[in-house]
C-alpha positions as CSV (number, residue, x, y, z in Angstrom):
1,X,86.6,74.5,116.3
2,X,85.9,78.1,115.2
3,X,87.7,79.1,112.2
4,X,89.6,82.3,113.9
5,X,90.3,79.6,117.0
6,X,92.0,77.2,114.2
7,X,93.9,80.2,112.8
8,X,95.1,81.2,116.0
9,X,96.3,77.7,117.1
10,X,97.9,77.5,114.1
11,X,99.8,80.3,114.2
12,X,100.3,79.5,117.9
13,X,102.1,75.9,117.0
14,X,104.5,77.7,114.3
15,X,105.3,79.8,116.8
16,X,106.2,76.4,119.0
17,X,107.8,74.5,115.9
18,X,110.4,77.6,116.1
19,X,111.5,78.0,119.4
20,X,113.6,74.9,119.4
21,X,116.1,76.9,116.7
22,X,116.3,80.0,119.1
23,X,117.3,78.1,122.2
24,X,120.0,76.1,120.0
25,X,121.8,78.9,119.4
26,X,121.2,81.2,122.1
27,X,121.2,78.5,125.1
28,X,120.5,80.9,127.9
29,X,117.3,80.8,126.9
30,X,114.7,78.3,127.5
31,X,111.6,76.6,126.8
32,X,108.7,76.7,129.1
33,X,104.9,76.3,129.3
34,X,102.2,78.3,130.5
35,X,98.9,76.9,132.3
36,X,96.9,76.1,128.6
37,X,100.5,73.9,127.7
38,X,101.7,76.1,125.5
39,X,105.2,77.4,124.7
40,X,107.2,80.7,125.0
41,X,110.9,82.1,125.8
42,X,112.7,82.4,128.8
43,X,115.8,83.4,130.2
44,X,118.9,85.7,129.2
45,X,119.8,86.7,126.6
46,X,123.4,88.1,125.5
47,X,124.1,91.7,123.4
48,X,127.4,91.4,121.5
49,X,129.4,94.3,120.6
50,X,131.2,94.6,117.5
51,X,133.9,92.5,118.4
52,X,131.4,89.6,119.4
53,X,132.0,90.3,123.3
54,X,129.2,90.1,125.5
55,X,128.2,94.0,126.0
56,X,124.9,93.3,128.5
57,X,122.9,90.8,129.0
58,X,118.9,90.8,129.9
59,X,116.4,88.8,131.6
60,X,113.6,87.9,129.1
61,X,110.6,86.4,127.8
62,X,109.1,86.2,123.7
63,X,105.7,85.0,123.7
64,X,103.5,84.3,120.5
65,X,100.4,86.4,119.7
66,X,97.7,85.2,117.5
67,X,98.6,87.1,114.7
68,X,102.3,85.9,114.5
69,X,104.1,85.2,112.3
70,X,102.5,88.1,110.4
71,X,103.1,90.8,113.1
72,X,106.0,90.7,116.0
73,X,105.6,88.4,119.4
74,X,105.7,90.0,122.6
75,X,108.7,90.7,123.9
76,X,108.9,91.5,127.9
77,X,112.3,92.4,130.0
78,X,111.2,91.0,133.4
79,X,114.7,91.4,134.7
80,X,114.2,95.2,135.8
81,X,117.1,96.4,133.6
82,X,115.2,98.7,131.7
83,X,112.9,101.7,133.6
84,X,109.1,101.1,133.3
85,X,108.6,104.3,131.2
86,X,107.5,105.1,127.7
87,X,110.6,106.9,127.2
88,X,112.8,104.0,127.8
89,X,110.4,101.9,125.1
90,X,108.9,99.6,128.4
91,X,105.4,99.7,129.6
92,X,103.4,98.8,132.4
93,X,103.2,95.2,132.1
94,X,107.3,95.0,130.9
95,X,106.4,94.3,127.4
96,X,109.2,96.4,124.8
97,X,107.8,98.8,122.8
98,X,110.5,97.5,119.4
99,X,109.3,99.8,116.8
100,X,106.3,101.9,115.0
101,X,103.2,99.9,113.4
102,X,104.5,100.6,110.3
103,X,107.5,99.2,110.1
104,X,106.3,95.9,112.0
105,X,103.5,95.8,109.0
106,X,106.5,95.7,106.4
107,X,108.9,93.5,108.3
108,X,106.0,90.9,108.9
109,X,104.1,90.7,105.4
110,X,105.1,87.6,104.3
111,X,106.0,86.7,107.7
112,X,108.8,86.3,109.8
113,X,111.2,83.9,111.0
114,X,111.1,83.3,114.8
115,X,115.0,83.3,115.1
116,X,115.2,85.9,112.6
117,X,113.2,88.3,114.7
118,X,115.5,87.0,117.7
119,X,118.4,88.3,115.6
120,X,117.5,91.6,113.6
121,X,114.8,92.8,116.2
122,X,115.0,91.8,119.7
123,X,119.0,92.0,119.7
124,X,119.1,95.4,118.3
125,X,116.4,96.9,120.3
126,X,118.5,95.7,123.6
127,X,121.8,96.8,122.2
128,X,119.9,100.2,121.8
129,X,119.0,100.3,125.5
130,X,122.9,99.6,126.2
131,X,123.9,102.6,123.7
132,X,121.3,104.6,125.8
133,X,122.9,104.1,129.6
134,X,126.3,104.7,127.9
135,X,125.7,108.0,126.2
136,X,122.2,109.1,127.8
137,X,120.5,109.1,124.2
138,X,119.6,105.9,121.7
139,X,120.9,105.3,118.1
140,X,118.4,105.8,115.7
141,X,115.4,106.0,117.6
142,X,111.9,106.2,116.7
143,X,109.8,108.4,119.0
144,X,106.0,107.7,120.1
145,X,103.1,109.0,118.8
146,X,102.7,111.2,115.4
147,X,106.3,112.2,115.6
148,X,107.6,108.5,115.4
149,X,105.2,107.9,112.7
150,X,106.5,110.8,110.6
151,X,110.1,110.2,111.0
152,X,109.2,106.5,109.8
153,X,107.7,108.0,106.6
154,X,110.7,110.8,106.5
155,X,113.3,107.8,106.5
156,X,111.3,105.7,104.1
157,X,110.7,108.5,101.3
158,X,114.3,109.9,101.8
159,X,112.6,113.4,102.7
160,X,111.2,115.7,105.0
161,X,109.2,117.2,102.1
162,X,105.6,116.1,102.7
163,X,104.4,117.7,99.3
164,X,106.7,115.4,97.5
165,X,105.4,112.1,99.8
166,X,101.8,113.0,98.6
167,X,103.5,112.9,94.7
168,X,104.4,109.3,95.8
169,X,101.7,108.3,97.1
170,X,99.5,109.2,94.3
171,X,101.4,107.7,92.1
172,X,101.6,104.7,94.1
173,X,98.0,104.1,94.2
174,X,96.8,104.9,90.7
175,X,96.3,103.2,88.2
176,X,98.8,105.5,85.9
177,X,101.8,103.8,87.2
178,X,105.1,104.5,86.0
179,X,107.0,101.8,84.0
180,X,109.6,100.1,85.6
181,X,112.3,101.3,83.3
182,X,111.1,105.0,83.0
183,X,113.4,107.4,84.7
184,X,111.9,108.4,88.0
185,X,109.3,111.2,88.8
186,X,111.6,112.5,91.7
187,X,114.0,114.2,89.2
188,X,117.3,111.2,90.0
189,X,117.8,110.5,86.9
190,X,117.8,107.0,87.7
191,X,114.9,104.3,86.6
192,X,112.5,103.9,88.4
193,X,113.0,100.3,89.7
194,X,116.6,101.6,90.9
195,X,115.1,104.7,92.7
196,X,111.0,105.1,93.9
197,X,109.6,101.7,92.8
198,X,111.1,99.7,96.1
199,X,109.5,102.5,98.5
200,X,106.3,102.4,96.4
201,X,106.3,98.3,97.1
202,X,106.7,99.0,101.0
203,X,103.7,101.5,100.7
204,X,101.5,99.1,98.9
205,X,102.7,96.7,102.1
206,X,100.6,99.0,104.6
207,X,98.0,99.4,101.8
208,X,96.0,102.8,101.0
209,X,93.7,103.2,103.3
210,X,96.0,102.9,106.2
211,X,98.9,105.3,104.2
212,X,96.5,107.9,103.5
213,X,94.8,107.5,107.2
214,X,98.5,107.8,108.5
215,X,99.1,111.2,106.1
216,X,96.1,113.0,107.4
217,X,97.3,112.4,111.0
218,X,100.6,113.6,110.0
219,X,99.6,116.6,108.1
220,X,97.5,117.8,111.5
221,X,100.8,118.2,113.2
């Protein structure tokens, strides 16, 4: 076998060796297999509210990909609930549009948790569409294209001040690092493991060359 084949089937049977622990706890959903015998997710799943109440429920599926666990599955609402339109985060073939690239890439670096995902990705994202019918408008939504990708680095740096994201990002990828218990560059006051160092650790995540690749798009707004 062909060493990316091996990779992929090994990804491919984690993927398997977690769907038991989904369907345990959320039992509207189920196991089945497609032509080649593998595995994915199918069925309803239920959005709580705050109070645990069921708010909505939707008809899905969660399939693996062959680079899981280190970037999402594929989520699809087959159940119709959702428009087929990039503004409702659904495309043509019903697969859910969950988040930008770049917050995937940090979420998945050392991998995720099948279940996990289940519980901090898919639910929200559907509890999202339910905020959206109620008030016409989601919570916290990242938009497509450039303008999702800037308010991702916007929310991550803490500003809208793209001067002071290239100050980061330079210092984040040269070798003149600041020391861990230096006070910060950004003028806090705090050290600068309480205060930059965490963001400069997500950065180094998506790496340099797609960061600066990223910033150059963003800059041509």
């Amino acid at each position: 076998m062909e060493l990316q084949n091996l990779i992929t089937f090994s990804m491919n049977k984690q993927f398997e060796l977690e769907l038991q622990s989904v369907i345990e706890k959320y039992p509207d959903l189920s196991i089945r297999k497609k032509t080649d015998g593998s595995g994915y997710l199918k069925g309803i799943l239920n959005i709580p509210d705050d109070l645990g109440r069921i708010a909505g429920s939707f008809s899905i599926e969660i399939h693996s990909t062959s680079t899981f666990p280190y970037r999402y599955p594929k989520v699809y609402e087959v159940g119709g609930d959702i428009p087929i339109e990039a503004d409702w985060h659904k495309y043509d073939d019903n697969s859910c549009c969950l988040t930008v690239e770049q917050k995937e890439l940090i979420d998945c670096h050392y991998g995720i948790i099948l279940i996990h995902f289940v519980e901090k990705i898919v639910i929200p994202y559907f509890a999202n569409q339910i905020y959206r019918k109620a008030t016409g408008h989601y919570l916290n939504e990242y938009p497509h294209g450039l303008y999702g990708i800037k308010m991702f680095y916007s929310d991550l740096f803490g500003s809208h001040d793209i001067n002071f994201w290239k100050t980061c990002v330079i210092n984040c990828f040269t070798k003149g690092k600041f020391e861990r218990n230096h006070k910060c560059y950004c003028g806090s006051g705090k050290k600068f493991k309480h205060c930059h160092l965490p963001i400069e650790e997500k950065l180094q995540m998506l790496g340099k060359e797609k960061v600066m690749n990223d910033l150059k798009r963003i800059f041509l707004l």
